[in-house]
Every structure is written in C-alpha cells, then in structure tokens.
Biopython code that builds the backbone (N, CA, C, O; Angstrom):
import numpy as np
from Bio.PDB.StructureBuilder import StructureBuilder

atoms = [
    (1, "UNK", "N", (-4.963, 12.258, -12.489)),
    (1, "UNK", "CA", (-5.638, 10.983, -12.470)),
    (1, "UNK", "C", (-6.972, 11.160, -11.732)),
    (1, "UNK", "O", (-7.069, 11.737, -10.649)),
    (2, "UNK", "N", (-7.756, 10.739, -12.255)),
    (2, "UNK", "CA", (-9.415, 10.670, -11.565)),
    (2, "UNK", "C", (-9.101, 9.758, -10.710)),
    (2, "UNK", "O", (-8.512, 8.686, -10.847)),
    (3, "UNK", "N", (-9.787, 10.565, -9.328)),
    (3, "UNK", "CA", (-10.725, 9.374, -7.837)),
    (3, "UNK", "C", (-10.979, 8.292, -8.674)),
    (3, "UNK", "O", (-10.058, 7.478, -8.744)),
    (4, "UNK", "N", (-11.953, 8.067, -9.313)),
    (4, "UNK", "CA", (-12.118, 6.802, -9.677)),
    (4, "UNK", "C", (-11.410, 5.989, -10.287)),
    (4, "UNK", "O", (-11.503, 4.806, -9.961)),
    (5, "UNK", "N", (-10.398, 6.417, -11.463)),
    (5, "UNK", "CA", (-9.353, 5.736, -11.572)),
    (5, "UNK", "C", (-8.292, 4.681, -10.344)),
    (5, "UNK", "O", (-7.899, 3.518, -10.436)),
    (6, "UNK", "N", (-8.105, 5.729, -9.255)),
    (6, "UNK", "CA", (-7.325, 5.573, -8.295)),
    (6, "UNK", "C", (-7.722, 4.460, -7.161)),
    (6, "UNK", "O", (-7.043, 3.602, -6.596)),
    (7, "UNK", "N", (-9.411, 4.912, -7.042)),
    (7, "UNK", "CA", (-10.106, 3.394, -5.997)),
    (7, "UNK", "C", (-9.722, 3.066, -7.037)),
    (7, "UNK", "O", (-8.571, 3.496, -7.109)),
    (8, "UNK", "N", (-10.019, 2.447, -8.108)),
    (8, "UNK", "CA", (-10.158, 1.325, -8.601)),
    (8, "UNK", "C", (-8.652, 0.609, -8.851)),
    (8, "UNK", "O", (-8.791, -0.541, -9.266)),
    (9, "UNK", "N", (-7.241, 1.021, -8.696)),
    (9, "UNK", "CA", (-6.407, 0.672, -8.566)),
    (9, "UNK", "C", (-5.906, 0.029, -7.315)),
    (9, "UNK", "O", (-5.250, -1.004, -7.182)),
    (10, "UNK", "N", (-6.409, 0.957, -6.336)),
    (10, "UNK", "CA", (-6.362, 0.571, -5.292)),
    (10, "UNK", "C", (-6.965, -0.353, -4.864)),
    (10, "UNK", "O", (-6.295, -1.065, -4.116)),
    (11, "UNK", "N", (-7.917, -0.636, -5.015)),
    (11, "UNK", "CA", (-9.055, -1.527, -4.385)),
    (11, "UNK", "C", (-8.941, -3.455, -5.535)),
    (11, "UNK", "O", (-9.353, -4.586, -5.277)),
    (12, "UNK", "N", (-8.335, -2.983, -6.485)),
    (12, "UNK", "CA", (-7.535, -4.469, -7.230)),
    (12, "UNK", "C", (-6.293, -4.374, -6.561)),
    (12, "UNK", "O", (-5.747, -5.473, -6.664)),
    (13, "UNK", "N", (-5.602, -3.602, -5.938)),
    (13, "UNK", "CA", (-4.399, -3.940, -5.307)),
    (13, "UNK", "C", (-4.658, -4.764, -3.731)),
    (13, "UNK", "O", (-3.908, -5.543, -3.143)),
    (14, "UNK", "N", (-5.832, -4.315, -3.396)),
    (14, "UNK", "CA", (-5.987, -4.659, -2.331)),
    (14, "UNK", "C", (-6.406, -6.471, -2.159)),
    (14, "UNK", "O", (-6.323, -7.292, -1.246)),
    (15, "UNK", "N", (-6.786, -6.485, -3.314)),
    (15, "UNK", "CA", (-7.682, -7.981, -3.795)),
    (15, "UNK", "C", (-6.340, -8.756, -4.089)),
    (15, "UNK", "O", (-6.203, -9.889, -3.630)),
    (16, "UNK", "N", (-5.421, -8.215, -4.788)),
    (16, "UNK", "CA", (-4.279, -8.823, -5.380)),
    (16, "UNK", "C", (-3.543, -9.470, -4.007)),
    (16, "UNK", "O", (-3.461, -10.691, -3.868)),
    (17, "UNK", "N", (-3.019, -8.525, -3.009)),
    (17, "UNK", "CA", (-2.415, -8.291, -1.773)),
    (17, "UNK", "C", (-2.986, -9.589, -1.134)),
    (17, "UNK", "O", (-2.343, -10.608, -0.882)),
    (18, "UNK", "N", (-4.155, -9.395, -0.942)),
    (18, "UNK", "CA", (-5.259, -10.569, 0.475)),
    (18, "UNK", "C", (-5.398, -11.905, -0.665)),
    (18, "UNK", "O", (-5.713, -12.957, -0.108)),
    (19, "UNK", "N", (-5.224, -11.990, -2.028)),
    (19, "UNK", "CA", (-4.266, -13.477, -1.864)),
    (19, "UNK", "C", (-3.366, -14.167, -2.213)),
    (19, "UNK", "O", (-3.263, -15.383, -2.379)),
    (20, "UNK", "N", (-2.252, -12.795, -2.398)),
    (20, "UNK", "CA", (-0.866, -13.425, -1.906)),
    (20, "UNK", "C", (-0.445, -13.603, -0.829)),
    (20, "UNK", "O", (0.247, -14.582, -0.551)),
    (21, "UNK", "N", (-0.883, -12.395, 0.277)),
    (21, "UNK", "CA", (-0.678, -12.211, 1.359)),
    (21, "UNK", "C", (-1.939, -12.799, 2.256)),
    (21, "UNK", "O", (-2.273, -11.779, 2.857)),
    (22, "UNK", "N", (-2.657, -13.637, 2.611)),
    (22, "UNK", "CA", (-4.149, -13.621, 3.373)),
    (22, "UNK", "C", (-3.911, -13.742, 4.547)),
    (22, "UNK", "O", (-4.815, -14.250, 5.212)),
    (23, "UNK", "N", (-2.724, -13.368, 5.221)),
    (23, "UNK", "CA", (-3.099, -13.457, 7.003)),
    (23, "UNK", "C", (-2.320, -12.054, 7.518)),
    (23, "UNK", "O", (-1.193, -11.845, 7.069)),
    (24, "UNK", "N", (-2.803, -11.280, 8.277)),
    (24, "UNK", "CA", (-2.191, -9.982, 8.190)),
    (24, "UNK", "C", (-1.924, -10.276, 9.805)),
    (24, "UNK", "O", (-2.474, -10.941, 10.683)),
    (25, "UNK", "N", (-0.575, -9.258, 9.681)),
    (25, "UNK", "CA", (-0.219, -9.430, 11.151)),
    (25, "UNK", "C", (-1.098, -9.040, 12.351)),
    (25, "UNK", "O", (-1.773, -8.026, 12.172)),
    (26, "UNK", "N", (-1.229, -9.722, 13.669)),
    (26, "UNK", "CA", (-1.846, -9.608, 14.598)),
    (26, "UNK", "C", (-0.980, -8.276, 15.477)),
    (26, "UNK", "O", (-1.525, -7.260, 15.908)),
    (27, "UNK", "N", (0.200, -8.553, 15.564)),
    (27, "UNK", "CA", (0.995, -7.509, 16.072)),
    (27, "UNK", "C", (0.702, -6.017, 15.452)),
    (27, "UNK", "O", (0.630, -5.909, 14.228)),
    (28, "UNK", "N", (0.507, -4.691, 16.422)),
    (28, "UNK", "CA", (0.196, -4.059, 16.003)),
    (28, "UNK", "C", (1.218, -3.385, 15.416)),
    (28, "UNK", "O", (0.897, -2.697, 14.447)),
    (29, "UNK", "N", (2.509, -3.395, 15.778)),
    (29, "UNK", "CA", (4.071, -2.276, 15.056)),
    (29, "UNK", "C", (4.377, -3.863, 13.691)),
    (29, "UNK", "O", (5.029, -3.708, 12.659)),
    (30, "UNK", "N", (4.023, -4.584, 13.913)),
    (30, "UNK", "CA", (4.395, -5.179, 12.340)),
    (30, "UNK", "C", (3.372, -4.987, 11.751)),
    (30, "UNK", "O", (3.919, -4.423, 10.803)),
    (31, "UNK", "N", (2.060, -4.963, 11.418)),
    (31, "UNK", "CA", (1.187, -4.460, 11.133)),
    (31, "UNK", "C", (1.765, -2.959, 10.919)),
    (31, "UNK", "O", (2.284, -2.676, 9.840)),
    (32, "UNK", "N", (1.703, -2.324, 11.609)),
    (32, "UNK", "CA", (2.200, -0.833, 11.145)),
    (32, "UNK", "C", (3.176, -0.508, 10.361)),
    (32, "UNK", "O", (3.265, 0.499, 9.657)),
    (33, "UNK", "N", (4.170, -1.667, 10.526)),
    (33, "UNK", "CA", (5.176, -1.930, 9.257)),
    (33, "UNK", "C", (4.968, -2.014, 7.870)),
    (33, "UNK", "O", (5.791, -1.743, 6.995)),
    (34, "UNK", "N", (3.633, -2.470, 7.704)),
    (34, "UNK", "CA", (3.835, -2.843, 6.247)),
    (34, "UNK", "C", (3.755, -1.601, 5.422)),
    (34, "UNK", "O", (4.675, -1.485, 4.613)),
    (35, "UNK", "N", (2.683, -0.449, 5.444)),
    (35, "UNK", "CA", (1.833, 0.423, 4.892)),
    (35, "UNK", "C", (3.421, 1.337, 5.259)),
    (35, "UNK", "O", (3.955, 1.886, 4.295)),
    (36, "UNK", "N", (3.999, 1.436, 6.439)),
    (36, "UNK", "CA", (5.209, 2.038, 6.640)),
    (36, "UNK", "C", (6.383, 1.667, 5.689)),
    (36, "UNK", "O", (6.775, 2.706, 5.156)),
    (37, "UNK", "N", (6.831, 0.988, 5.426)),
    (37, "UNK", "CA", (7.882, -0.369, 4.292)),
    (37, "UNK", "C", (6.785, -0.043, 2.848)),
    (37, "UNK", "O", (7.482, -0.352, 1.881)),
    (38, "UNK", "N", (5.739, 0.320, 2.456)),
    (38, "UNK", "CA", (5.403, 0.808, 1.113)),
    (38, "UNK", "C", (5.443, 2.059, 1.382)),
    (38, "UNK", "O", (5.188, 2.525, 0.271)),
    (39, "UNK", "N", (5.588, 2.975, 2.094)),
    (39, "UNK", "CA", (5.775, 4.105, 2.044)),
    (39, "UNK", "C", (7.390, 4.675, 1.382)),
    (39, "UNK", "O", (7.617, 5.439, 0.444)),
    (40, "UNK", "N", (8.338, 3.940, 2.313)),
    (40, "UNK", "CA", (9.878, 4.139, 1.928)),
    (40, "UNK", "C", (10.084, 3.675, 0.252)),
    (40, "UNK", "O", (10.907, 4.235, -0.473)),
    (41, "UNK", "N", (9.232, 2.613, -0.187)),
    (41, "UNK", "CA", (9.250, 2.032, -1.312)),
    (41, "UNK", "C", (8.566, 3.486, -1.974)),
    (41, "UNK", "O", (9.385, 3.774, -2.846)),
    (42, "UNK", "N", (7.820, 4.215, -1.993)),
    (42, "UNK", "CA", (7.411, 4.948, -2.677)),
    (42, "UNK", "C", (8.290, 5.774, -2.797)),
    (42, "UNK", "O", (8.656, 5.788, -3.973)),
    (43, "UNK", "N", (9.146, 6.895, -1.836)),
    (43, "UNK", "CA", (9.841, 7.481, -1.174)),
    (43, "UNK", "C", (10.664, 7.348, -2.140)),
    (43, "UNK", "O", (10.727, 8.271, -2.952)),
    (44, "UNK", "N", (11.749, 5.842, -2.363)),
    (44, "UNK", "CA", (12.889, 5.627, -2.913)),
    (44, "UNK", "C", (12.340, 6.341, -4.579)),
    (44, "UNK", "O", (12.965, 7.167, -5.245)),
    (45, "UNK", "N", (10.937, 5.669, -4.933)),
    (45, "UNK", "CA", (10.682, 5.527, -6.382)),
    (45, "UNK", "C", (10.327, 6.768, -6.628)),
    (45, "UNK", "O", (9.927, 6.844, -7.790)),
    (46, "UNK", "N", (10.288, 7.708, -6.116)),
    (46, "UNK", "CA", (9.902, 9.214, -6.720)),
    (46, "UNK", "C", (11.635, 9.779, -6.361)),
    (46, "UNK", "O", (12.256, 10.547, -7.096)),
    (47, "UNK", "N", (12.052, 9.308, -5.349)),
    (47, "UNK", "CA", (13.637, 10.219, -5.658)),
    (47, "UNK", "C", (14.588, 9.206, -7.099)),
    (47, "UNK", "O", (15.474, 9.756, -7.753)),
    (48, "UNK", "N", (14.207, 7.865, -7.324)),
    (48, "UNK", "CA", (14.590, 7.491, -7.992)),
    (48, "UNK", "C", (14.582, 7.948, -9.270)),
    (48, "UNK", "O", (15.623, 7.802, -9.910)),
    (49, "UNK", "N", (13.456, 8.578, -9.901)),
    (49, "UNK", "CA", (12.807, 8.942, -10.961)),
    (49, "UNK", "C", (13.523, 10.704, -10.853)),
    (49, "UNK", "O", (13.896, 11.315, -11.855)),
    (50, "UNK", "N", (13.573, 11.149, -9.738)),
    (50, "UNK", "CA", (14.509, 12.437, -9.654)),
    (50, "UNK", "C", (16.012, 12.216, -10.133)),
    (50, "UNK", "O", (16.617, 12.807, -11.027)),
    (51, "UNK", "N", (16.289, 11.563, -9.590)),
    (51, "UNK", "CA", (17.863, 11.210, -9.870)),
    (51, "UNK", "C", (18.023, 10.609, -10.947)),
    (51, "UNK", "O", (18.793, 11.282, -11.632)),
    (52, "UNK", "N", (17.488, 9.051, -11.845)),
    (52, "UNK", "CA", (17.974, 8.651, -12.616)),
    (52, "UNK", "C", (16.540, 8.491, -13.163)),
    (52, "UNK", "O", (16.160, 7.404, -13.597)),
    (53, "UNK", "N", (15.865, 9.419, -13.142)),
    (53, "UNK", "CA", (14.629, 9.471, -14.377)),
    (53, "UNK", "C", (14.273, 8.056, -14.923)),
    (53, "UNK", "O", (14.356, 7.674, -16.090)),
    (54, "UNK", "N", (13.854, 7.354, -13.819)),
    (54, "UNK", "CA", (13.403, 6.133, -13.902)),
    (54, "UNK", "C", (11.609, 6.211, -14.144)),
    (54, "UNK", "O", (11.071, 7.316, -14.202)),
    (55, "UNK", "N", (11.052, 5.341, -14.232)),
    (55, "UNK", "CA", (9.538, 5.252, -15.080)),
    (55, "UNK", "C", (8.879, 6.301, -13.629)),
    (55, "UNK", "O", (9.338, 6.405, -12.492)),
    (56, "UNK", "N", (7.700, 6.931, -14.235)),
    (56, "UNK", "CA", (6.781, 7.343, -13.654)),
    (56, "UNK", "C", (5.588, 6.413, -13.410)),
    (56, "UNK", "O", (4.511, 6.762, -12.927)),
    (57, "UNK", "N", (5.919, 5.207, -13.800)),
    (57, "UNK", "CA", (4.577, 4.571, -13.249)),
    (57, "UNK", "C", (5.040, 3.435, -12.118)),
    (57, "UNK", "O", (4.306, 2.499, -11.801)),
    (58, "UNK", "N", (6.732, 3.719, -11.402)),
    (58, "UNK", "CA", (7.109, 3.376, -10.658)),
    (58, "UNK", "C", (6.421, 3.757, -9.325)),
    (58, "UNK", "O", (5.809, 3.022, -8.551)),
    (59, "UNK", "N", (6.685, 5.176, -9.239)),
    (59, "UNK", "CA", (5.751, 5.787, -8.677)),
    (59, "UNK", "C", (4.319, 5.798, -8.220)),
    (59, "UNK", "O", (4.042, 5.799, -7.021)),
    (60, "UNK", "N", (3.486, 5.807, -9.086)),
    (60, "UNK", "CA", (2.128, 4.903, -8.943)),
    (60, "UNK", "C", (2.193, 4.190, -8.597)),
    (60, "UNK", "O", (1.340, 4.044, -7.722)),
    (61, "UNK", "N", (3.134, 2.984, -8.780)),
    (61, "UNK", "CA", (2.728, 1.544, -8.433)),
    (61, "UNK", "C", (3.058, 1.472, -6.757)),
    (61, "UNK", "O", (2.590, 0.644, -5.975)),
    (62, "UNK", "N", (4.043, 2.633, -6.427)),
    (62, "UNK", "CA", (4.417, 2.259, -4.988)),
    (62, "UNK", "C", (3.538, 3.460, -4.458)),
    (62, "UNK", "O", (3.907, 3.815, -3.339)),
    (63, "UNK", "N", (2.715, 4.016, -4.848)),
    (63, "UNK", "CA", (1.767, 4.993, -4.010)),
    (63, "UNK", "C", (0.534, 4.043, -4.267)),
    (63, "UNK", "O", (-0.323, 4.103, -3.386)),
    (64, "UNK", "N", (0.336, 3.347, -5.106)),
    (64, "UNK", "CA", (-1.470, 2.651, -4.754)),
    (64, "UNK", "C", (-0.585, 1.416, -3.263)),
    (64, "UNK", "O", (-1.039, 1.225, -2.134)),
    (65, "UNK", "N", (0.601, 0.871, -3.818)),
    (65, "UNK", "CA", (0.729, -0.120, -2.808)),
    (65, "UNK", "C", (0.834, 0.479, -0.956)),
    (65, "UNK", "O", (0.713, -0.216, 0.053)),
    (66, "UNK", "N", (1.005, 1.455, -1.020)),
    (66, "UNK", "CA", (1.135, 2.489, 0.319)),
    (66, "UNK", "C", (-0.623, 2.506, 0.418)),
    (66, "UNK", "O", (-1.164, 2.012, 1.407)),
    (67, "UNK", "N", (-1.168, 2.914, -0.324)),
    (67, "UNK", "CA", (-2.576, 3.466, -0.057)),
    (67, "UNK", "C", (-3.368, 1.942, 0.497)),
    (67, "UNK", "O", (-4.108, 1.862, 1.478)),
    (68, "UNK", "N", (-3.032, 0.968, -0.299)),
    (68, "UNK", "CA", (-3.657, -0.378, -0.182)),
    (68, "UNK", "C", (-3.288, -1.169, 1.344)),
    (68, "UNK", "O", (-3.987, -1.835, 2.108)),
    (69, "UNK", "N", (-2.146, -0.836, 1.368)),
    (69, "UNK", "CA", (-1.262, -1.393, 2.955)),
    (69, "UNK", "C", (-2.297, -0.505, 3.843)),
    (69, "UNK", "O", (-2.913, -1.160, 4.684)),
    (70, "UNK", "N", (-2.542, 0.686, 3.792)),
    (70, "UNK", "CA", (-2.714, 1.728, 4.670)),
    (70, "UNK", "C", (-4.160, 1.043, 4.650)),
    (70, "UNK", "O", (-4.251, 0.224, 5.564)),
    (71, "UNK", "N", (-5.301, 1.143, 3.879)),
    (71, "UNK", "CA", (-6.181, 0.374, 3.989)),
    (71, "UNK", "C", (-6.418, -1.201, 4.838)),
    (71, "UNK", "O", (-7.085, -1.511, 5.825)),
    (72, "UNK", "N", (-5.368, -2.102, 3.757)),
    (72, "UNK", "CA", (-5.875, -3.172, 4.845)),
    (72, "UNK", "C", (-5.187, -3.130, 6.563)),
    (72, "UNK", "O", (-5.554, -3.952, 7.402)),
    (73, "UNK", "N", (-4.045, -1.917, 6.898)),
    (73, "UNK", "CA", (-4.077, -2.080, 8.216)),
    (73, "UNK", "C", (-5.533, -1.494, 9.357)),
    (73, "UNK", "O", (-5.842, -1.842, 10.497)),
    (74, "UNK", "N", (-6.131, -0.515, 8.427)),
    (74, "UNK", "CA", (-7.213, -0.043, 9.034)),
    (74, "UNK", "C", (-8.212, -1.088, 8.871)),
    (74, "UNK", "O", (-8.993, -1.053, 9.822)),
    (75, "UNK", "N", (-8.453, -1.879, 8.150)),
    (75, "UNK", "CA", (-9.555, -2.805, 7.943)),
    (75, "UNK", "C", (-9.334, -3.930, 9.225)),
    (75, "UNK", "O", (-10.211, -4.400, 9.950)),
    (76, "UNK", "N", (-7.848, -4.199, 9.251)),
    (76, "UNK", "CA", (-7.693, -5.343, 10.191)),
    (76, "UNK", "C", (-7.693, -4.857, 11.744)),
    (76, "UNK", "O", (-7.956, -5.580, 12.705)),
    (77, "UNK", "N", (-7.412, -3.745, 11.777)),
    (77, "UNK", "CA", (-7.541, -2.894, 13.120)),
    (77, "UNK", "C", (-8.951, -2.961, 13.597)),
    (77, "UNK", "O", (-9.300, -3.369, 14.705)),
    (78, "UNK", "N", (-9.749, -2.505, 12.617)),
    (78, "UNK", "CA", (-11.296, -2.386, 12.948)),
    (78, "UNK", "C", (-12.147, -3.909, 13.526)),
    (78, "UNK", "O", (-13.087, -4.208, 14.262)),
    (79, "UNK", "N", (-11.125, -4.579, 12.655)),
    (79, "UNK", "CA", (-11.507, -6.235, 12.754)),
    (79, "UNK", "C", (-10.983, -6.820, 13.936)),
    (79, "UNK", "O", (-11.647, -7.727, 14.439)),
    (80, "UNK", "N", (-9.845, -6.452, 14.516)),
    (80, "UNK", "CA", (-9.689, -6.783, 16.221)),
    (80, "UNK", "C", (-10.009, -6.038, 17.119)),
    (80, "UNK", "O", (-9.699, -6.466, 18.231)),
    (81, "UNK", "N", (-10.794, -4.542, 17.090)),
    (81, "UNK", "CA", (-11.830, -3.822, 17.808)),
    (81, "UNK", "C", (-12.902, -3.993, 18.120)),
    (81, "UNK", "O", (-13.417, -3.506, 19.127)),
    (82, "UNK", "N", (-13.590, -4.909, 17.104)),
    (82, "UNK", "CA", (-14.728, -5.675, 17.302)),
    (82, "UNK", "C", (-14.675, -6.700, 17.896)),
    (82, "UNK", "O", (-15.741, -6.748, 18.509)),
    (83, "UNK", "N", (-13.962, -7.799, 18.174)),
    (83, "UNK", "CA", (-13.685, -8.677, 18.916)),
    (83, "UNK", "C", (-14.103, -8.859, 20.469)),
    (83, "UNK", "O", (-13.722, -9.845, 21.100)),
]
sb = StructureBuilder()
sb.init_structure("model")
sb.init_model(0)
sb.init_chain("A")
sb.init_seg("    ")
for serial, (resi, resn, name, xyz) in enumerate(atoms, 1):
    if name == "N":
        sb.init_residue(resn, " ", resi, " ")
    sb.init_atom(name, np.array(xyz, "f"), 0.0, 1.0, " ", f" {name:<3s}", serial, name[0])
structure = sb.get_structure()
C-alpha cells in the first residue's frame, strides 16, 4: 500500500473519530487507553485472520484505527503542553 494511500486513510479516520468522538480524554492513562484498546483490536484481527482466515481488510481497518488513536493522543498531548 502507498504512504499516500495510508495518510489518506488515516487522516479520514481521524476526521471520522473527532465527530463521533469530539472530546478526548483529559486524563493522561485513559487517553493512553484508547490508541492502546485499537492496538489489541488490531492484535485480535490479524490473529483472527490467522486462525479463521477472516477478511484482510479487517486488519487495515484496525491498523489505520491504532494509527489515528495514536495521532489524536499526540495532537491532544501537544494541546495541553501548550497551555
């Protein structure tokens, strides 16, 4: 898959995320939770796809959502550093 393919998945996931989700935790270990909790989600969906050869775009979908979490916790981090 092309970099650019990939921002650009990522970066509509991220848009998708901020407004279903628009208030991100202030706490920093729930905050660290989330991007952590899409990680295991990814985790499950690539052993899932090992074991019962479930879709490969399971996979994708829970690695842009890891990459996107991981993003907006750094965005919101940066955003109470400035403060």
């Amino acid at each position: 898959m092309k970099i650019e393919t990939i921002l650009g998945l990522v970066m509509a996931e991220i848009d998708r995320a901020e407004k279903l989700h628009p208030v991100w935790p202030t706490d920093l270990v729930k905050a660290a939770a989330i991007p952590v909790e899409e990680a295991g989600e990814l985790l499950k969906a690539a052993n899932d796809h090992g074991e019962k050869r479930t879709s490969y775009q399971s996979i994708i979908t829970e690695a842009v959502h890891t990459a996107a979490s991981a993003i907006r916790f750094l965005k919101n981090l940066e955003e109470k550093n400035n403060e």
